[in-house]
C-alpha positions in Angstrom: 0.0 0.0 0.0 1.4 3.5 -0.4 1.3 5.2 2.8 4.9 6.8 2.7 4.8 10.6 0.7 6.7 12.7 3.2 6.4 15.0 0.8 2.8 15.6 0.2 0.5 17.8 2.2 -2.2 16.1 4.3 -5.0 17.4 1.9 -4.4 16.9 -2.1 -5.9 19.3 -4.9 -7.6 17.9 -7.8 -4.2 18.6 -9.7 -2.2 16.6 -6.7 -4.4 13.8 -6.5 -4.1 13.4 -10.5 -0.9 13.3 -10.1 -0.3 10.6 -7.1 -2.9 8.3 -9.2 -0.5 9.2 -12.6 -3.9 10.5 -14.9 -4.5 13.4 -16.2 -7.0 16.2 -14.5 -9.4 15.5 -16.8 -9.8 12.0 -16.0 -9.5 12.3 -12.7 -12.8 14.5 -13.1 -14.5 11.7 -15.1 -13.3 8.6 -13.9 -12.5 9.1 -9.9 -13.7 13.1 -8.9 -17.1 12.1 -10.5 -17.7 9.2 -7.8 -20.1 9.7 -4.7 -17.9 6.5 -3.6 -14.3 8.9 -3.0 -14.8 10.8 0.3 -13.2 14.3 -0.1 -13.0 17.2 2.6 -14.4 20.4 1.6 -11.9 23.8 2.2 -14.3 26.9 0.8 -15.5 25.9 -2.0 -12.2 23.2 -2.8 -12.8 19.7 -2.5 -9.7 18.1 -1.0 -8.3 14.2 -0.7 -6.2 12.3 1.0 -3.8 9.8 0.0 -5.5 7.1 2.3 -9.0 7.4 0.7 -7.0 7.2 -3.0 -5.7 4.3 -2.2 -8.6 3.0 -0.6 -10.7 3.9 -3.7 -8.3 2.1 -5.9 -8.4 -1.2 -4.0 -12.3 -1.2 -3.5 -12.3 -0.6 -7.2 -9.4 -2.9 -8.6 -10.1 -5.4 -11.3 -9.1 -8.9 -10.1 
């Protein structure tokens, strides 16, 4: 499981989150952002995730 990124902040952007699961923005937005299924946090109007529920999302959603 990935739980070691020193490096990132607590709270991921869209942009940051993309990035950790290696997609573009846009498909982030489609495939994953798009999901009642991904818990985010709310800062303003800014949804925020965390690395945790990523992964989490990608193992409840992996193919076997």
């Amino acid at each position: 499981m990935f739980t070691d990124y020193p490096k990132l902040p607590l709270l991921l952007t869209r942009e940051q989150a993309s990035v950790f699961l290696g997609i573009d923005p846009k498909s982030f937005d489609k495939y994953v952002r798009s999901s009642d299924e991904l818990p985010r946090f709310m800062v303003g109007r800014q949804e925020r995730f965390t690395v945790q529920t990523l992964n989490d999302f990608i193992m409840n959603h992996s193919i076997s």
